[in-house]
C-alpha positions in Angstrom: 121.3 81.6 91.2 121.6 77.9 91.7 120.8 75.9 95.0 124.7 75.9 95.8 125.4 79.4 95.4 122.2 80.2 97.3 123.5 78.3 100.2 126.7 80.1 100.6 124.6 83.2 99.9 122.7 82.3 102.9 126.0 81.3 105.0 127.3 84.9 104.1 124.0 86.9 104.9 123.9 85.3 108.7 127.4 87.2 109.3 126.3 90.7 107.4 122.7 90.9 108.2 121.6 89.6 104.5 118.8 86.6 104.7 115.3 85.5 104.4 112.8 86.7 106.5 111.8 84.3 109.2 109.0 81.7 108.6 110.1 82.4 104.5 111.4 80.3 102.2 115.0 80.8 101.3 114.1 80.6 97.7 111.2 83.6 97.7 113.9 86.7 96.7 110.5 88.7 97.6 110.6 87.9 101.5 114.7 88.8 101.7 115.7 90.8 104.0 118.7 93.0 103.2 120.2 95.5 104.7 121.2 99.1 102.4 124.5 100.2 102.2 124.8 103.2 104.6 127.5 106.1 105.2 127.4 108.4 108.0 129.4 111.7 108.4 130.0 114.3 110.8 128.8 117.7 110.6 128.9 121.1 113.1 125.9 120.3 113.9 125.2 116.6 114.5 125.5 113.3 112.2 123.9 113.0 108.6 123.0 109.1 107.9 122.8 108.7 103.8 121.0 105.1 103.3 121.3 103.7 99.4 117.4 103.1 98.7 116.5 102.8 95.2 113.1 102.2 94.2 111.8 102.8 97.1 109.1 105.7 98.1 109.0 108.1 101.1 105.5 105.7 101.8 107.8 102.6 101.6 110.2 103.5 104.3 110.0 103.6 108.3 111.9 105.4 110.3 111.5 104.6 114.5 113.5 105.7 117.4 113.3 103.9 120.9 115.6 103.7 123.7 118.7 105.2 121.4 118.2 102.5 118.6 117.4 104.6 115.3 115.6 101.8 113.1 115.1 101.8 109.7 112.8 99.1 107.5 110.7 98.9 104.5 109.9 97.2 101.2 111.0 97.9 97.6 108.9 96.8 95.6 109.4 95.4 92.1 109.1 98.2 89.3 108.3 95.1 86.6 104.6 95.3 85.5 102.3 92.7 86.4 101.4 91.7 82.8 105.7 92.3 81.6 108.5 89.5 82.3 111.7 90.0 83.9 114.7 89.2 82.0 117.2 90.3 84.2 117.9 91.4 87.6 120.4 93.3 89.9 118.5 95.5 91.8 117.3 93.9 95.0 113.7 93.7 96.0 111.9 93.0 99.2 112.1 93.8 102.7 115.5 95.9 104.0 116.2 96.7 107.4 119.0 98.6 109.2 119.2 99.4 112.8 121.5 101.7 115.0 122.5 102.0 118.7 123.0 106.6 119.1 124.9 108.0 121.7 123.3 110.6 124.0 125.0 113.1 122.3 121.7 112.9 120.0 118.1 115.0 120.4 116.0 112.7 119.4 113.7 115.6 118.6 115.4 117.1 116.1 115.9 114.1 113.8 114.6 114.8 110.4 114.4 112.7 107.6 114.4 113.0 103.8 114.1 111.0 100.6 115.1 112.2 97.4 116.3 110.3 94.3 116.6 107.2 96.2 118.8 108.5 99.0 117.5 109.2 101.9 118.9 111.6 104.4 118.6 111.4 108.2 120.2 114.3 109.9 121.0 113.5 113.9 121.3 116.8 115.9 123.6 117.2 118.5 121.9 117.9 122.1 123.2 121.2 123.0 126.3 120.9 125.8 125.7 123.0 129.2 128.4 124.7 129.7 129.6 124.6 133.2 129.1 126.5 135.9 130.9 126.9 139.0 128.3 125.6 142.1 128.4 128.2 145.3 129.6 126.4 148.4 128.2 128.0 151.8 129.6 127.4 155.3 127.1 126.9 157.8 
């Protein structure tokens, strides 16, 4: 990539979420961060998150909740050997992160988390709905 195309690169990342890592230099492709395509879908039973993660390992990954914002980062590293040169590359290495505000509807206890073949899975229960219940009013 030249220096021109890097620059609108750059320009483009600051509206999607795509861009070096602060304190980095733009021309590292190691400290990028990127953000994985994502699709989410509704279930019965809650939401199912699918994140796009190839190359990466189930050690690689973190997954955090805190005050409803479901957070996911990590590194992918490079799969070239040490001692091998690259000749050309699509696949994006380096640092990802993706971050998501959940609406109360979720029990954060139940969320479980899976990676297999490159995908990984995050399944988003539904808290359970009281149903209602008419409240007694007594005349004193």
């Amino acid at each position: 990539m030249n220096e021109t195309s890097r620059e609108t690169a750059s320009n483009v990342a600051a509206t999607n979420g795509n861009g070096p890592v602060a304190g980095s230099k733009a021309t590292d492709p190691q400290r990028w961060l990127r953000t994985p395509p994502i699709d989410i879908y509704e279930t019965e039973d809650g939401l199912v998150l699918l994140a796009d993660l190839p190359g990466v390992t189930a050690d690689g990954v973190d997954l955090q909740i805190q005050d409803n914002r479901l957070t996911l980062f990590g590194r992918c590293q490079p799969a070239v050997p040490d001692d091998d040169s690259l000749v050309h590359q699509e696949y994006q290495h380096g640092d990802f992160l993706r971050s998501f505000i959940l609406s109360d509807d979720v029990n954060h206890d139940g969320i479980a988390a899976k990676l297999q073949n490159g995908v990984l899975e995050v399944r988003l229960p539904r808290t359970p709905r009281t149903e209602p219940r008419k409240i007694q009013v007594r005349a004193e």
